[in-house]
KETORLUM-774319 format. One line per 5 residues: number of its first residue (from 1); their letters; for each residue x, y, z of N, C-alpha, C, CB. Coordinates in nm, 3 decimals. Atoms other than C-alpha are relative to their C-alpha. Glycine has a CB too. Example, Ala and Ser with C-alpha at 12.3 -4.5 7.8 and 13.67 -1.06 7.14 Angstrom:
// KETORLUM-774319
1 = AS = 0.089 -0.119 0.000 1.230 -0.450 0.780 0.090 0.120 0.000 -0.099 0.003 0.125 ~ -0.082 -0.119 -0.006 1.367 -0.106 0.714 -0.077 0.109 0.073 0.041 0.046 -0.142
END
This chain:
// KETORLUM-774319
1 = XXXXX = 0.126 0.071 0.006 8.844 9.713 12.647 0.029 -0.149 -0.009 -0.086 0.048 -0.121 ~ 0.000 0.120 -0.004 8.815 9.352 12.729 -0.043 -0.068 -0.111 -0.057 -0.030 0.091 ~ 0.078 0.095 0.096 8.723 9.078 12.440 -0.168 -0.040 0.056 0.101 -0.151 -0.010 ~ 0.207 -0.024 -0.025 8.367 9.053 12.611 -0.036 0.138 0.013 -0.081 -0.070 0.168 ~ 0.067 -0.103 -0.023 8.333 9.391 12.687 -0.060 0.087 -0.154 0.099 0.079 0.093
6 = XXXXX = 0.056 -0.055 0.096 8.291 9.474 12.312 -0.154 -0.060 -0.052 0.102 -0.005 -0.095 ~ 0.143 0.071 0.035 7.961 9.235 12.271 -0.084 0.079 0.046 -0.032 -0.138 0.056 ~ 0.130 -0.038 -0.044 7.764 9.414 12.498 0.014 0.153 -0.021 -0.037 -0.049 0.157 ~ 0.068 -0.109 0.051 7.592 9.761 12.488 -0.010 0.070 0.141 -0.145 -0.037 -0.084 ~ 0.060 -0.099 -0.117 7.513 10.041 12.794 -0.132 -0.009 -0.041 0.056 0.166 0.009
11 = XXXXX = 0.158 -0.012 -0.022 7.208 10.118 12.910 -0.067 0.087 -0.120 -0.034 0.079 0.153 ~ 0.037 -0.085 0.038 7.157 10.404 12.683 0.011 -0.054 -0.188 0.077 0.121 0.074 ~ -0.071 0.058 0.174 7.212 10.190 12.312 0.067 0.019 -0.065 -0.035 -0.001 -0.094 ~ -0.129 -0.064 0.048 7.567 10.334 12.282 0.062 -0.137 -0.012 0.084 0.120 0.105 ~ -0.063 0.163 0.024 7.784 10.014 12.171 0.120 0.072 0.072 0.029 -0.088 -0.192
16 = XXXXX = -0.153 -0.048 -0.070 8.134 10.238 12.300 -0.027 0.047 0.099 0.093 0.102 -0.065 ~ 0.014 -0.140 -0.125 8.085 10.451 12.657 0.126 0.073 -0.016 -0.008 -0.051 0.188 ~ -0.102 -0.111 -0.027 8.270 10.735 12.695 0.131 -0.070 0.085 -0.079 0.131 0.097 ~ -0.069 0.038 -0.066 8.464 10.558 12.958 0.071 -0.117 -0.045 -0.053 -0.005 0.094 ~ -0.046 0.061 0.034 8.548 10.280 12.732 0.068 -0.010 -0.127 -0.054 -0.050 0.028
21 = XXXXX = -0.040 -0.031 0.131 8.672 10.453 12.444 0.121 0.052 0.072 -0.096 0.099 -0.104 ~ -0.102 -0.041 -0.043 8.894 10.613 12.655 0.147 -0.106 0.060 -0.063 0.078 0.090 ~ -0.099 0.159 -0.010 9.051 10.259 12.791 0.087 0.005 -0.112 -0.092 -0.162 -0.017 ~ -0.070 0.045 0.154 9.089 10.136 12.434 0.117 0.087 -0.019 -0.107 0.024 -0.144 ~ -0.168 -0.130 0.019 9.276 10.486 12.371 0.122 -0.015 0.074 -0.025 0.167 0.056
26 = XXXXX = -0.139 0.003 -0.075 9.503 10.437 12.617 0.084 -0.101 -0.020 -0.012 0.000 0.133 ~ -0.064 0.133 0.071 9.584 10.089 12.501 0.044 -0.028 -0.113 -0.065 -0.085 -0.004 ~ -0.048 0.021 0.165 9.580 10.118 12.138 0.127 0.103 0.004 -0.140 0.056 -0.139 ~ -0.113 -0.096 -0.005 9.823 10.430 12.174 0.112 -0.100 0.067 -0.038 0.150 0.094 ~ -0.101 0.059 -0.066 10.053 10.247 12.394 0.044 -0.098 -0.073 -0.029 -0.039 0.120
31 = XXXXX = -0.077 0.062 0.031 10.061 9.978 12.209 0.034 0.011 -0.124 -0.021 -0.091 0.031 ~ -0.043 0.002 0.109 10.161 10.079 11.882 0.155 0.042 0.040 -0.086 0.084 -0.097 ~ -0.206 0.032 -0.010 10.538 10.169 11.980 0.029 -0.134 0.016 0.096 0.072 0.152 ~ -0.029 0.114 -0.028 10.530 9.809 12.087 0.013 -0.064 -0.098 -0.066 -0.050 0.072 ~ 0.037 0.108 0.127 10.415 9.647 11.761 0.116 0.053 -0.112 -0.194 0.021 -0.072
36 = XXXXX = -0.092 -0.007 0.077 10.628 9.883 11.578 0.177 -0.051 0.072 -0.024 0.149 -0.049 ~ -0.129 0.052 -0.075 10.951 9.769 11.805 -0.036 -0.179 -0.075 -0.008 0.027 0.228 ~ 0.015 0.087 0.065 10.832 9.408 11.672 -0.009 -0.002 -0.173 -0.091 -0.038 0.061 ~ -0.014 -0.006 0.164 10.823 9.545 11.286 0.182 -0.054 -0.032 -0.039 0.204 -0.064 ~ -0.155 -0.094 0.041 11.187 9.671 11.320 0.094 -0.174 -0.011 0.084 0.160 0.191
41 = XXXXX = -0.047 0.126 0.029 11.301 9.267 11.363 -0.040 -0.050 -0.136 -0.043 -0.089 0.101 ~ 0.049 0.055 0.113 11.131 9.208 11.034 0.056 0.126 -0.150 -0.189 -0.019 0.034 ~ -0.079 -0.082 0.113 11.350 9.545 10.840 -0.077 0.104 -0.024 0.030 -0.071 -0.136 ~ 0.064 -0.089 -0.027 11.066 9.776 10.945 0.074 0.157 0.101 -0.104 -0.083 0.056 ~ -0.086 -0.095 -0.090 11.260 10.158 11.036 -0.086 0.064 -0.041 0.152 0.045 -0.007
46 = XXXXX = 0.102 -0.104 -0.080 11.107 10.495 11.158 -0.018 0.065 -0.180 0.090 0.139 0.171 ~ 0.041 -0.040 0.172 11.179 10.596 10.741 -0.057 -0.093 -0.051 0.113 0.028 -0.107 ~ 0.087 0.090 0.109 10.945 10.305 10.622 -0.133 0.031 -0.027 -0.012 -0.138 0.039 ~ 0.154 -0.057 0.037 10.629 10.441 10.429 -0.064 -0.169 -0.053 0.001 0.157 -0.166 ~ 0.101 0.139 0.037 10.362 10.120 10.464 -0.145 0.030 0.000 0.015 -0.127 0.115
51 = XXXXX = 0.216 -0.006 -0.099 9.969 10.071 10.490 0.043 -0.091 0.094 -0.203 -0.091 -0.108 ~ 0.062 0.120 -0.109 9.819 9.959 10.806 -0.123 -0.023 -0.042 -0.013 0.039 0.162 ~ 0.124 0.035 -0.016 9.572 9.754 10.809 -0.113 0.016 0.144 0.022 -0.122 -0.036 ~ 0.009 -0.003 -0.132 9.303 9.816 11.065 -0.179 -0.049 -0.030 0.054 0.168 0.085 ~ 0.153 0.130 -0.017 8.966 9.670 11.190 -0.076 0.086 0.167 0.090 -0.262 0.054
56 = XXXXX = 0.103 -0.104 -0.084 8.659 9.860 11.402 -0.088 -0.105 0.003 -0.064 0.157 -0.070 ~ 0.122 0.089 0.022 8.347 9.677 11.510 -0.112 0.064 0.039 0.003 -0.127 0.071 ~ 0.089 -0.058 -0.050 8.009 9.814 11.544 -0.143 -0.072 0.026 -0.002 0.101 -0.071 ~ 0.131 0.061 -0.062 7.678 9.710 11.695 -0.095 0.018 -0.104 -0.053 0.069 0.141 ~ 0.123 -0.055 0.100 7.423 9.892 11.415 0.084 -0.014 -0.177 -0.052 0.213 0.056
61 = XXXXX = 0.017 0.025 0.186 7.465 9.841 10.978 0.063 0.111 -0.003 -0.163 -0.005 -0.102 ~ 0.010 -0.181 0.125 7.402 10.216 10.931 0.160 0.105 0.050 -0.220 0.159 0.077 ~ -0.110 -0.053 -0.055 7.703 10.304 11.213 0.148 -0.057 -0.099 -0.004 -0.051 0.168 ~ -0.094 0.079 0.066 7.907 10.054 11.044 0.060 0.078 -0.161 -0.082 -0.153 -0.021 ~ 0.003 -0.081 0.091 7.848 10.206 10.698 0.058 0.128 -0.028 -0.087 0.008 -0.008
66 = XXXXX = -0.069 -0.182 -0.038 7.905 10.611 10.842 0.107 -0.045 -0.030 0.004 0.092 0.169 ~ -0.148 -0.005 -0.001 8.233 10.480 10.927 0.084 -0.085 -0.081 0.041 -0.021 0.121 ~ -0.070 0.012 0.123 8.332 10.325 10.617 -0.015 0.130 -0.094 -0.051 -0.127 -0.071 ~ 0.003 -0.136 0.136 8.246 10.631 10.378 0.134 0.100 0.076 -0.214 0.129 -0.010 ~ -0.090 -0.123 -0.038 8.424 10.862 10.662 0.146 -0.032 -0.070 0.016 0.019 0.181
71 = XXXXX = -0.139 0.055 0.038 8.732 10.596 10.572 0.033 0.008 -0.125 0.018 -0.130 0.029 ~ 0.001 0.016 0.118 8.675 10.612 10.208 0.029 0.143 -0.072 -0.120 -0.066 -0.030 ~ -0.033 -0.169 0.060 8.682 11.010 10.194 0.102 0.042 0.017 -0.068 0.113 0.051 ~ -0.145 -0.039 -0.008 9.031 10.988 10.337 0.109 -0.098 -0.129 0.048 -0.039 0.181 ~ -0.028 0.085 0.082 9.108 10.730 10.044 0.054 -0.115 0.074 0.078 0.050 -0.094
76 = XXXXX = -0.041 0.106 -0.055 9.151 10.441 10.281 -0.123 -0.128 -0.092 -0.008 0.025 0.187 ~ 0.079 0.119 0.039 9.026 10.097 10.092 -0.030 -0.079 0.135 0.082 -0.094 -0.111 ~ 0.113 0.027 -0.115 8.746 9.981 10.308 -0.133 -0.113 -0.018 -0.071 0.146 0.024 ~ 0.110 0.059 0.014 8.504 9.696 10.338 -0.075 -0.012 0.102 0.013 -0.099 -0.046 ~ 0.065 0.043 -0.087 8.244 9.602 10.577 -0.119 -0.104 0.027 -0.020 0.081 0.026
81 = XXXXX = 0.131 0.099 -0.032 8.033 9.309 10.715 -0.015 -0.079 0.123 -0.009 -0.104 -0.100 ~ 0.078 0.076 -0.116 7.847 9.100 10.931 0.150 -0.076 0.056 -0.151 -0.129 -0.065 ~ -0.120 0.079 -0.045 8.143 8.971 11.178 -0.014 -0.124 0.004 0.043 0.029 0.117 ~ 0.037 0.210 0.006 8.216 8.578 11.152 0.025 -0.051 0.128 0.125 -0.118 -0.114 ~ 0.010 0.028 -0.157 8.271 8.566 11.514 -0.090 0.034 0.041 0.081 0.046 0.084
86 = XXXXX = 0.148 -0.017 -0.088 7.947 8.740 11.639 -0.073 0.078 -0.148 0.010 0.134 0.190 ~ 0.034 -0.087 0.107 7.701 8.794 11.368 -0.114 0.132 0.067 -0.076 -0.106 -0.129 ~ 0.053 -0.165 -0.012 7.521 9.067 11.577 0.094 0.125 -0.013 -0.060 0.023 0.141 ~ -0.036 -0.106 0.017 7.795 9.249 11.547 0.064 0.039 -0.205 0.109 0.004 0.133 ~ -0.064 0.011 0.145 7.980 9.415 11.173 0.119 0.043 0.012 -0.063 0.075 -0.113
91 = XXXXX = -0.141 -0.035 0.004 8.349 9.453 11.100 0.030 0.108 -0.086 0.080 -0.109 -0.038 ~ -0.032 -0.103 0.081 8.476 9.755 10.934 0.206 -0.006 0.011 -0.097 0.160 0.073 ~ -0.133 0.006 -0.005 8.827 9.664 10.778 0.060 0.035 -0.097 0.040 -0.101 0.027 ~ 0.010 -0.064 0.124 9.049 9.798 10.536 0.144 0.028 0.009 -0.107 0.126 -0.019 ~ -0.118 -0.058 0.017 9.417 9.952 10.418 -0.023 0.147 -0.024 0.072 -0.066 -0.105
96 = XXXXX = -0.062 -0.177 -0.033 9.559 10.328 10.480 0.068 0.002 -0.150 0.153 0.032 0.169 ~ -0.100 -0.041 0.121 9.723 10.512 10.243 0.161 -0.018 0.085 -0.038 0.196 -0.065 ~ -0.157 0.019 -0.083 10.118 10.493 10.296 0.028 0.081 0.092 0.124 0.015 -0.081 ~ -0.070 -0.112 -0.149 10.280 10.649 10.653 0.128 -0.064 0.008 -0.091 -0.009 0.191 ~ -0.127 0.039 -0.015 10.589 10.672 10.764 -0.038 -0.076 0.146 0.120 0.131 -0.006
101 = XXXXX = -0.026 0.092 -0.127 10.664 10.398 11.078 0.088 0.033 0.128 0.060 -0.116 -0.050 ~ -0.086 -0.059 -0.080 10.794 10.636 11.336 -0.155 -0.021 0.093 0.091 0.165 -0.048 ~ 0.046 0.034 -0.095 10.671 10.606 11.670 -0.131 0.121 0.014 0.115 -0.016 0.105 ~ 0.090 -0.134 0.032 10.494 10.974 11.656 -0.114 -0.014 -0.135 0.119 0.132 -0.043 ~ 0.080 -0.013 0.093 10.326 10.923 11.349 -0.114 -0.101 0.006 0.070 -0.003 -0.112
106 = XXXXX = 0.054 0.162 -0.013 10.180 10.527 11.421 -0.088 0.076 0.088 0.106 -0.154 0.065 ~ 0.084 -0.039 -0.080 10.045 10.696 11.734 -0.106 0.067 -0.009 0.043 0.039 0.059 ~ 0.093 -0.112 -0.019 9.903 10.995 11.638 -0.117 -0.085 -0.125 0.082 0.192 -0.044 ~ 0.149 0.080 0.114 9.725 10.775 11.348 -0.083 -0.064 0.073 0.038 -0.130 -0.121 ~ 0.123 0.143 -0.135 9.577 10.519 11.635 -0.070 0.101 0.099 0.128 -0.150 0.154
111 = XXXXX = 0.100 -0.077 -0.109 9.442 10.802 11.831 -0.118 0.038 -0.087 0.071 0.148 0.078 ~ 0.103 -0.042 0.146 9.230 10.959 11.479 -0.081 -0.125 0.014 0.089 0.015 -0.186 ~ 0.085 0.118 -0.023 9.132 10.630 11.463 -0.109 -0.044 0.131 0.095 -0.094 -0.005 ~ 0.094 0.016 -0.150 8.993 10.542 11.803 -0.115 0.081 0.027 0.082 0.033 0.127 ~ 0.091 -0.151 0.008 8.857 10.927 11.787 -0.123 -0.029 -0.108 0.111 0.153 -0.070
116 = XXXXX = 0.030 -0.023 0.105 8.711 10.849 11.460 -0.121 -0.147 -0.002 0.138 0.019 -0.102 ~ 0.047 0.110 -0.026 8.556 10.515 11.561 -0.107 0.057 0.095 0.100 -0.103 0.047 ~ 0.056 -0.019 -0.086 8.426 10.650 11.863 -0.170 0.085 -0.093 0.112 0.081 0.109 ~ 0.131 -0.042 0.063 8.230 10.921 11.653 -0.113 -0.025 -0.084 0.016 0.060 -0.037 ~ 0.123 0.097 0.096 8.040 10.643 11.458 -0.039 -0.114 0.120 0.083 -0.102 -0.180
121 = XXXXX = 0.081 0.113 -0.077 7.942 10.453 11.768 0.130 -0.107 -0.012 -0.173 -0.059 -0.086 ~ -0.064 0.131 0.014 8.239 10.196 11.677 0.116 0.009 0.061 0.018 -0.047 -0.132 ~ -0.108 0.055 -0.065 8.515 10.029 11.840 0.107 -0.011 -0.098 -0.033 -0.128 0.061 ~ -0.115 0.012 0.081 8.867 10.059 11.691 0.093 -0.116 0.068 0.075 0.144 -0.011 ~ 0.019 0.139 -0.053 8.987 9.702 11.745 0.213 -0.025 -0.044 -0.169 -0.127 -0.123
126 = XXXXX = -0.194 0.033 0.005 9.401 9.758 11.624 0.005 0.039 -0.154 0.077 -0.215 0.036 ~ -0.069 -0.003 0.147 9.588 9.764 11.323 0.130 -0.083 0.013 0.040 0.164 -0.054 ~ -0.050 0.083 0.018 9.802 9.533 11.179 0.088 0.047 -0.178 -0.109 -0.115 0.030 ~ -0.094 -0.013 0.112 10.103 9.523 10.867 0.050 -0.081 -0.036 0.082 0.064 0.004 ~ -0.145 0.121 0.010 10.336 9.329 10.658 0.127 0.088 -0.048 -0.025 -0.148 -0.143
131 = XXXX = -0.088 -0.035 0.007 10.618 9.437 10.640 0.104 0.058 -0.148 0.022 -0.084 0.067 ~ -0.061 0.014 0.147 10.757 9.364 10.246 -0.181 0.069 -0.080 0.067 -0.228 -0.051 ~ 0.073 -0.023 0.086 10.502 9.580 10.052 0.008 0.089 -0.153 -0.069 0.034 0.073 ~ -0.085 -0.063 0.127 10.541 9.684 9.678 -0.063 0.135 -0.003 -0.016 -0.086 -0.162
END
């Protein structure tokens, strides 16, 4: 999904299409081996249990909301609000519980995600880490 293509909406008042959830998927999957190949310079290996941080955006409050509680029932710390780049849209961002940093595991988490986004109307927008966490 393009950086404009998340502003706007289909005809039908879906903020994701079917056809553009599927993009994202293919992108966010792909690129998490990448990002983790950029950890591993910073002392990040396939045995490192970290949170990711990650970030969804949705068009509607109440979508926004769904998909913080869904995040909150898996014990992921979760906030959400009005985005400071577009305030029609809201951000839903937050930390995981610890995973291990193997290429299989990063993935199969960014697909749940995307999946999990999709089923609240919202866009799964990446995930992000630091590296040194206590």
């Amino acid at each position: 999904m393009g950086l404009l293509d998340i502003f706007k909406s289909n005809g039908n008042g879906q903020f994701v299409s079917d056809g553009e959830f599927k993009k994202n998927l293919a992108i966010q999957v792909a690129l998490a081996p990448e990002t983790l190949k950029h950890l591993k310079n910073y002392g990040v290996s396939d045995d490192s249990d970290l949170k990711l941080e990650f970030f969804f955006y949705a068009k509607m409050e109440d979508k926004a909301q769904m998909l913080a509680a869904a995040l909150k029932k898996i014990n992921y710390d979760v906030e959400f609000g009005k985005s400071a780049g577009d305030k029609k849209l809201f951000i839903i961002t937050g930390w995981t519980t610890k995973m291990k940093m193997d290429d299989g595991t990063v993935q199969s988490w960014t697909k749940e995600m995307c999946e999990l986004g999709y089923k609240f109307d919202c866009d799964f927008d990446g995930w992000g880490t630091t590296p040194n966490q206590n």
